[in-house]
CHARMM internal coordinates of N, CA and C (Angstrom, degrees):
IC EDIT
DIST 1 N 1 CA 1.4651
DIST 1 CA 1 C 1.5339
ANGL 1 N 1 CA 1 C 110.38
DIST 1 C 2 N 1.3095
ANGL 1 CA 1 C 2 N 117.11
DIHE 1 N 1 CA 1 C 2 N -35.50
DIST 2 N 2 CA 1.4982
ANGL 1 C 2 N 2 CA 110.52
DIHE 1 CA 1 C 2 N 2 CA -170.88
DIST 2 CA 2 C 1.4536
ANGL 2 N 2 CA 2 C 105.29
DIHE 1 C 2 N 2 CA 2 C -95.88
DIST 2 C 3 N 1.6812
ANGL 2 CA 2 C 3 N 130.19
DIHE 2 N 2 CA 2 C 3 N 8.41
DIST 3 N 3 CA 1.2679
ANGL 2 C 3 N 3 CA 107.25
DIHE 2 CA 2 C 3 N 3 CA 162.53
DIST 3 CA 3 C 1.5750
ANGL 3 N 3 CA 3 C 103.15
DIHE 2 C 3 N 3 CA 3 C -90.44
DIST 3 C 4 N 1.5442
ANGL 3 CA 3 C 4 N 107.79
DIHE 3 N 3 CA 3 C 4 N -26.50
DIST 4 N 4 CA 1.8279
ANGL 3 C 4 N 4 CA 90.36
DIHE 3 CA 3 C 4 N 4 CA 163.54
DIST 4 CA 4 C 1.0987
ANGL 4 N 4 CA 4 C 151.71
DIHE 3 C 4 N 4 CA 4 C -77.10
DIST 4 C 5 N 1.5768
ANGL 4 CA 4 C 5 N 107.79
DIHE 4 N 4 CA 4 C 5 N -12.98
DIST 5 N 5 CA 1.6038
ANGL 4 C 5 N 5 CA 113.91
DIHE 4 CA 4 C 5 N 5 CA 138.76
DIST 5 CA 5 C 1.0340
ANGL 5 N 5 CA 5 C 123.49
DIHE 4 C 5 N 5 CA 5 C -32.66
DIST 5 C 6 N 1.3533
ANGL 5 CA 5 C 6 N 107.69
DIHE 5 N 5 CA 5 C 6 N -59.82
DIST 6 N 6 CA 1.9619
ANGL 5 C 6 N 6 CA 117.59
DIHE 5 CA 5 C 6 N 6 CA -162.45
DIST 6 CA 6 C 1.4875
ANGL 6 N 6 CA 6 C 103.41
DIHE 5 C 6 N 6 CA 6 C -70.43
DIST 6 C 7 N 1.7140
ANGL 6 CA 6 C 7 N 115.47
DIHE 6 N 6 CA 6 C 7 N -24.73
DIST 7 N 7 CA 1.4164
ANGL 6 C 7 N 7 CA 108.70
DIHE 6 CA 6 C 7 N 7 CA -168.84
DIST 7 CA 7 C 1.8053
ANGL 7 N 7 CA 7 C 85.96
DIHE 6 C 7 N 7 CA 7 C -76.31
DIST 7 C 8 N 1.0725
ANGL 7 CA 7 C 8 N 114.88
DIHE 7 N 7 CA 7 C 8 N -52.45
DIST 8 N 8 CA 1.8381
ANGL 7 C 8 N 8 CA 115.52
DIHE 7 CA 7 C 8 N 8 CA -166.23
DIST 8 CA 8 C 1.4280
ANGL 8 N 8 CA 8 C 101.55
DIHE 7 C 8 N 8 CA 8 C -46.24
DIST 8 C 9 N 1.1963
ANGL 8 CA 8 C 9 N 106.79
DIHE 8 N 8 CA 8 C 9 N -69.69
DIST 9 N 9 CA 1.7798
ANGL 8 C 9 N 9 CA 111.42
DIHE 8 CA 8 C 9 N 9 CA -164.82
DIST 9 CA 9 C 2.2567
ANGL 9 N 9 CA 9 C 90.87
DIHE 8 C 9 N 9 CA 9 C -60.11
DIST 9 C 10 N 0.8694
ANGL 9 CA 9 C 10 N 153.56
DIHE 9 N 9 CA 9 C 10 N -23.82
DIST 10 N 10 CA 1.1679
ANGL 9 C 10 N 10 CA 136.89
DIHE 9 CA 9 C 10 N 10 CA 155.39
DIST 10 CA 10 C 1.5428
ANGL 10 N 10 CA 10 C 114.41
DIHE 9 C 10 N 10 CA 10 C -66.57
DIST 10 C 11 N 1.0706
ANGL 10 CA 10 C 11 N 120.82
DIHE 10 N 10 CA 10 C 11 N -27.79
DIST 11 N 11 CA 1.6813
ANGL 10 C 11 N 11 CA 119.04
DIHE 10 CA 10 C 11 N 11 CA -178.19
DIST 11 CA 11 C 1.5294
ANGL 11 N 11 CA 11 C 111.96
DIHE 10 C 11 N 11 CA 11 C -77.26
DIST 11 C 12 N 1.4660
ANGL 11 CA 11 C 12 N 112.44
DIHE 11 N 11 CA 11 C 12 N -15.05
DIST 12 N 12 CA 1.5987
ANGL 11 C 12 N 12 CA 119.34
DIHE 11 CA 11 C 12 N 12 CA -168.58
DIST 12 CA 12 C 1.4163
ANGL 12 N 12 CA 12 C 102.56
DIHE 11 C 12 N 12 CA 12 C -93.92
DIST 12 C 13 N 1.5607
ANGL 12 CA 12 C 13 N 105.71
DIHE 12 N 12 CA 12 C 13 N -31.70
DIST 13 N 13 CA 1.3836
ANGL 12 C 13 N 13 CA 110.54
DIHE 12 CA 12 C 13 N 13 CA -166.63
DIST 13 CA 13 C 1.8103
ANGL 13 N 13 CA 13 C 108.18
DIHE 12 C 13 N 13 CA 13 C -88.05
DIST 13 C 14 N 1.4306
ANGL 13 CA 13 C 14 N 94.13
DIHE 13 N 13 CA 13 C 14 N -21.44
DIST 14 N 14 CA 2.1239
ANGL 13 C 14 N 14 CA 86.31
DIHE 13 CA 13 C 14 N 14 CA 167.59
DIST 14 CA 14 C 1.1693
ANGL 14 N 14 CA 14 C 113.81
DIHE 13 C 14 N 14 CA 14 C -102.23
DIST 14 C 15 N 1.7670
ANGL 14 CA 14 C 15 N 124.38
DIHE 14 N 14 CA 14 C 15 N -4.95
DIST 15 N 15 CA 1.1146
ANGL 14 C 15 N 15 CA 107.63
DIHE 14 CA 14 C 15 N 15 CA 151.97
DIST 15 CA 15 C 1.7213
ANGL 15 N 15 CA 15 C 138.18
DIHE 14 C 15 N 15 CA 15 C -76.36
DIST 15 C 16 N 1.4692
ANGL 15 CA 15 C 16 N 102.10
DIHE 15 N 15 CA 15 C 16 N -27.94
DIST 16 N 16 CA 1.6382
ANGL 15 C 16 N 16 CA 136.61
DIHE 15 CA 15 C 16 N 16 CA 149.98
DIST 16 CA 16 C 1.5874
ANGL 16 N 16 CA 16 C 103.09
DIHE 15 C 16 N 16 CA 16 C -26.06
DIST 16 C 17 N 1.8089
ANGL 16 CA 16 C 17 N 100.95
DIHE 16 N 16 CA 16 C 17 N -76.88
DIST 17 N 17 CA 1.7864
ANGL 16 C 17 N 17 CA 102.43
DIHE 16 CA 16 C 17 N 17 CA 178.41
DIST 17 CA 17 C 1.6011
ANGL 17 N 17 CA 17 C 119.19
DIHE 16 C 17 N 17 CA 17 C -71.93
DIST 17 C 18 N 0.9111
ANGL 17 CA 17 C 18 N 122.93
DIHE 17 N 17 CA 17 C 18 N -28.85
DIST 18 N 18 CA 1.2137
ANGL 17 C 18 N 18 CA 111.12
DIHE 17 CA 17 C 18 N 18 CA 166.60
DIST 18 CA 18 C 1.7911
ANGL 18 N 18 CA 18 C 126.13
DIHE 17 C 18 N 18 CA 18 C -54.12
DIST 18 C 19 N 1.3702
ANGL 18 CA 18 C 19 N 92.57
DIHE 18 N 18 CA 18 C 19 N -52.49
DIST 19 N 19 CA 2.0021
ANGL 18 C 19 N 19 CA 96.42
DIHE 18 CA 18 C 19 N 19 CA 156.23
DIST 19 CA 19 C 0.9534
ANGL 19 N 19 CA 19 C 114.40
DIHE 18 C 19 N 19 CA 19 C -31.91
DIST 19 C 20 N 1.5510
ANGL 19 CA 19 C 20 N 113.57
DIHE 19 N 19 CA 19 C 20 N -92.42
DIST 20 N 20 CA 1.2674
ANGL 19 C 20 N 20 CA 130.20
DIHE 19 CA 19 C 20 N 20 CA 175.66
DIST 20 CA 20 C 1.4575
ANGL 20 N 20 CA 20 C 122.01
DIHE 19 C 20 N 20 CA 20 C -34.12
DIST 20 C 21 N 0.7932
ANGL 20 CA 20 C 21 N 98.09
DIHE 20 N 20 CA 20 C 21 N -45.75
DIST 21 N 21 CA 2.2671
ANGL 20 C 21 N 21 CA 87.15
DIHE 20 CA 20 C 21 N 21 CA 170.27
DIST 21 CA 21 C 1.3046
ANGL 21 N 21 CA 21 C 112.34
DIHE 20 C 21 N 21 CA 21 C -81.65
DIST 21 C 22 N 1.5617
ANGL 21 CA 21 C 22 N 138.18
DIHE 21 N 21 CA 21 C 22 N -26.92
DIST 22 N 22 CA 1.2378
ANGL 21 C 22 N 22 CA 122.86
DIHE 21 CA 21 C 22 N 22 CA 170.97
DIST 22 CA 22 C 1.4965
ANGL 22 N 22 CA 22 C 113.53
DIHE 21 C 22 N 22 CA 22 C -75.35
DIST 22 C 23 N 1.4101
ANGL 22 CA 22 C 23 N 113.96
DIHE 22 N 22 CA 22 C 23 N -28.44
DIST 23 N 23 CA 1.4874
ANGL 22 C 23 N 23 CA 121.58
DIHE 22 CA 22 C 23 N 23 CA 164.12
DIST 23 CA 23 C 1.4346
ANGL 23 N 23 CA 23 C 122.35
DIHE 22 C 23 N 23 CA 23 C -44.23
DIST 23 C 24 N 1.5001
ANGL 23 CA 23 C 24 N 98.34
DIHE 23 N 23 CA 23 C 24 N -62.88
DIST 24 N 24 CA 1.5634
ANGL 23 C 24 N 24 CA 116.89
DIHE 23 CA 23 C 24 N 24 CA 161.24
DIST 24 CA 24 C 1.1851
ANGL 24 N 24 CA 24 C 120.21
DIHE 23 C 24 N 24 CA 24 C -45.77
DIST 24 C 25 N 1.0921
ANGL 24 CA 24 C 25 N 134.48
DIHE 24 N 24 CA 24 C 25 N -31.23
DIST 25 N 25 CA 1.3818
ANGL 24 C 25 N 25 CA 130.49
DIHE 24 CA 24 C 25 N 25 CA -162.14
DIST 25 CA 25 C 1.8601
ANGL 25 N 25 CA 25 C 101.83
DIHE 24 C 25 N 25 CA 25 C -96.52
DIST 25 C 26 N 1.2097
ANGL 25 CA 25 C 26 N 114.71
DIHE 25 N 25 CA 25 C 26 N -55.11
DIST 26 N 26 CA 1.3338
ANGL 25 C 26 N 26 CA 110.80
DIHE 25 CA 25 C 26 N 26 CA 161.49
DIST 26 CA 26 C 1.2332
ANGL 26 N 26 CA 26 C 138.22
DIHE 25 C 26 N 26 CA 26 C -44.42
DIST 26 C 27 N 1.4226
ANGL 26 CA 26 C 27 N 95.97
DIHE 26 N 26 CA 26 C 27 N -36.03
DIST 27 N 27 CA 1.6630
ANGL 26 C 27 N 27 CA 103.95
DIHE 26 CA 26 C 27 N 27 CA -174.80
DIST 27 CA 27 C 1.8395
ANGL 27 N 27 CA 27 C 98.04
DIHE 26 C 27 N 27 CA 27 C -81.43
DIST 27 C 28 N 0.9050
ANGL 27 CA 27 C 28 N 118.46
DIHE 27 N 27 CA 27 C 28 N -33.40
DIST 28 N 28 CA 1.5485
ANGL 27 C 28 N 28 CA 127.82
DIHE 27 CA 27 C 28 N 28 CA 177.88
DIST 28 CA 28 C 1.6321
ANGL 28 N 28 CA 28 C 106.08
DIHE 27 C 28 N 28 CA 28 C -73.43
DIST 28 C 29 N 1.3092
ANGL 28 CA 28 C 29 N 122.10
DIHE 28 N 28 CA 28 C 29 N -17.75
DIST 29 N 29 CA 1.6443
ANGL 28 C 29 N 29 CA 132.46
DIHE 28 CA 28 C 29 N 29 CA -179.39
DIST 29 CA 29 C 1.8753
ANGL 29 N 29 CA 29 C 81.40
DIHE 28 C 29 N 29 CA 29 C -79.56
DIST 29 C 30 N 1.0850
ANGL 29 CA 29 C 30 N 121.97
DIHE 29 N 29 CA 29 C 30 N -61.54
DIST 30 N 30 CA 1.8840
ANGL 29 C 30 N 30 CA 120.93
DIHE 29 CA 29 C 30 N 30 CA -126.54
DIST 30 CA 30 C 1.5503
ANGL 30 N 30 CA 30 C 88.26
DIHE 29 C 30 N 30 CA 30 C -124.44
DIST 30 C 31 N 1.3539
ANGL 30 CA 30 C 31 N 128.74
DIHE 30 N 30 CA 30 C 31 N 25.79
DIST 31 N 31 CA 1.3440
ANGL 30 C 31 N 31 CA 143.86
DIHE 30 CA 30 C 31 N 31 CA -167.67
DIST 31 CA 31 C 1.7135
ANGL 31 N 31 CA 31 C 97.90
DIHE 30 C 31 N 31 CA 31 C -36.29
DIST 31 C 32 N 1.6846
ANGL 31 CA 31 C 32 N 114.05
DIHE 31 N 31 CA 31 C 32 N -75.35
DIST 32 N 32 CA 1.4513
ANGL 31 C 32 N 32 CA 135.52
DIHE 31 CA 31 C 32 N 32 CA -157.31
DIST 32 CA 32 C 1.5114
ANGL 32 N 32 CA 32 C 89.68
DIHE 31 C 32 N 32 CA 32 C -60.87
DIST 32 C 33 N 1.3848
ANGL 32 CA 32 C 33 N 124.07
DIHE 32 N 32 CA 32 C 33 N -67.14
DIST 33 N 33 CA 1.4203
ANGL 32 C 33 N 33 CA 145.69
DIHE 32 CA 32 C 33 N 33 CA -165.97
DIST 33 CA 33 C 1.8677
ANGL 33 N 33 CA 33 C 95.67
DIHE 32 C 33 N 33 CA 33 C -53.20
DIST 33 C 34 N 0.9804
ANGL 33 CA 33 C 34 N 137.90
DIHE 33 N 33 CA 33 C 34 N -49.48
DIST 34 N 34 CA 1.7180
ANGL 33 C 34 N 34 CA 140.04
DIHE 33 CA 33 C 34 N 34 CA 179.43
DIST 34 CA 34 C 1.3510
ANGL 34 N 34 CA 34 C 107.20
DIHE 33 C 34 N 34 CA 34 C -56.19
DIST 34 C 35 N 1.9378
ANGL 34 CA 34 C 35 N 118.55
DIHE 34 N 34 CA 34 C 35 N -46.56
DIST 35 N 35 CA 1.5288
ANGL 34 C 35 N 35 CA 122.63
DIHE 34 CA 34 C 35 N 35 CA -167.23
DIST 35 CA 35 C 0.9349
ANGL 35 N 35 CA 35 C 94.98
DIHE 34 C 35 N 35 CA 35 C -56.12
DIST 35 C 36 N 1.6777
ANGL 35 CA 35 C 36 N 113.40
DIHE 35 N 35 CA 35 C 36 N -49.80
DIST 36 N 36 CA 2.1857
ANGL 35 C 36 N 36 CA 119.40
DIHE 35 CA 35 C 36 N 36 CA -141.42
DIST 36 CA 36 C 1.5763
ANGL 36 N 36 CA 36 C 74.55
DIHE 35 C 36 N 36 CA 36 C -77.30
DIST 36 C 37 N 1.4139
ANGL 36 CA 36 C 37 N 144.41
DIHE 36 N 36 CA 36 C 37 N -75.41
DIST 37 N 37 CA 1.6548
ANGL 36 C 37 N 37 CA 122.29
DIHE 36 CA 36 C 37 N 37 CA -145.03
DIST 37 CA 37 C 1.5746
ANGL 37 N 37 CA 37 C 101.87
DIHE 36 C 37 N 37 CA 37 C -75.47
DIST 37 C 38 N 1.4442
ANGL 37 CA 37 C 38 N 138.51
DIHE 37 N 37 CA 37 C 38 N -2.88
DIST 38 N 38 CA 1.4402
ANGL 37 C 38 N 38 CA 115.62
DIHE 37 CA 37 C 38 N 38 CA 145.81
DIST 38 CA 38 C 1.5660
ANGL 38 N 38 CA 38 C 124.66
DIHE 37 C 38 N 38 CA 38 C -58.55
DIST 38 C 39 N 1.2026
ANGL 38 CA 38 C 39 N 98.99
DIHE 38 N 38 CA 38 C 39 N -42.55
DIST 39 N 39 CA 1.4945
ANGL 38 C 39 N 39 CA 126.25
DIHE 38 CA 38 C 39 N 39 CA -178.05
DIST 39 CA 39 C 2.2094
ANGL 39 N 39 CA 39 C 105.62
DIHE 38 C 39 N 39 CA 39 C -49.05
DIST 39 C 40 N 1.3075
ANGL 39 CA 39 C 40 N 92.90
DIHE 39 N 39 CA 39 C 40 N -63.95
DIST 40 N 40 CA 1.4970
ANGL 39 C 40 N 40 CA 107.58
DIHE 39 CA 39 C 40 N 40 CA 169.93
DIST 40 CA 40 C 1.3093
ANGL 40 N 40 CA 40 C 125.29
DIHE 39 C 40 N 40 CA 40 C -43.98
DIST 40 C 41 N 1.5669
ANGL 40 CA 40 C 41 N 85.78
DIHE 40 N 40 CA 40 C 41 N -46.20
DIST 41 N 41 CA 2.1742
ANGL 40 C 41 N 41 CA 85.88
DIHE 40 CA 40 C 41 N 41 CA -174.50
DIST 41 CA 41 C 1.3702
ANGL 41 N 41 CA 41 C 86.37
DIHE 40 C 41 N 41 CA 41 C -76.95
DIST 41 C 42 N 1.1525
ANGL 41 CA 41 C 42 N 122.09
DIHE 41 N 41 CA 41 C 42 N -69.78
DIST 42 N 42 CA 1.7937
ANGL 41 C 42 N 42 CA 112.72
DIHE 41 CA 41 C 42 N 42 CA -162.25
DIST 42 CA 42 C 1.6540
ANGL 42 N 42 CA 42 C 115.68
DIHE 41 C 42 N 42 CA 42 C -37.09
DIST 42 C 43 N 1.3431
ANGL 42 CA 42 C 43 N 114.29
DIHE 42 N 42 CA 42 C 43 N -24.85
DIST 43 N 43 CA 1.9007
ANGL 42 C 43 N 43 CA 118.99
DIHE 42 CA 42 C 43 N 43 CA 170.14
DIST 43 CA 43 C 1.3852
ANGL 43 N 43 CA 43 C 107.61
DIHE 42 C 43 N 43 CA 43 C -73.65
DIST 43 C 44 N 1.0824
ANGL 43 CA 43 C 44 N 128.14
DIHE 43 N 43 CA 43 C 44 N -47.28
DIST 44 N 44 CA 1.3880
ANGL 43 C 44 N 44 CA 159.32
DIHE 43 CA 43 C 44 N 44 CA -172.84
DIST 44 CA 44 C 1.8200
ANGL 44 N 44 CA 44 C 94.38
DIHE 43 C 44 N 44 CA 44 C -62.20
END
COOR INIT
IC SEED 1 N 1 CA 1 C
IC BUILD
């Protein structure tokens, strides 16, 4: 049981980073363009 824990809690965590860096990477592509349409909905 506890090597399939360790396999789960490792499967969450590279699916976790994998998000997060393609997230990252876009949001770091469209940086200015992401603020202004946060910016918009929150006026909106």
């Amino acid at each position: 049981m506890e090597v399939f824990i360790i396999l789960t809690v490792l499967a969450i965590y590279a699916v976790g980073y994998l998000l997060y860096y393609m997230y990252g990477k876009e949001e770091r592509k469209n940086q200015k363009y992401y603020r202004y349409q946060k910016y918009d909905r929150y006026q909106v």
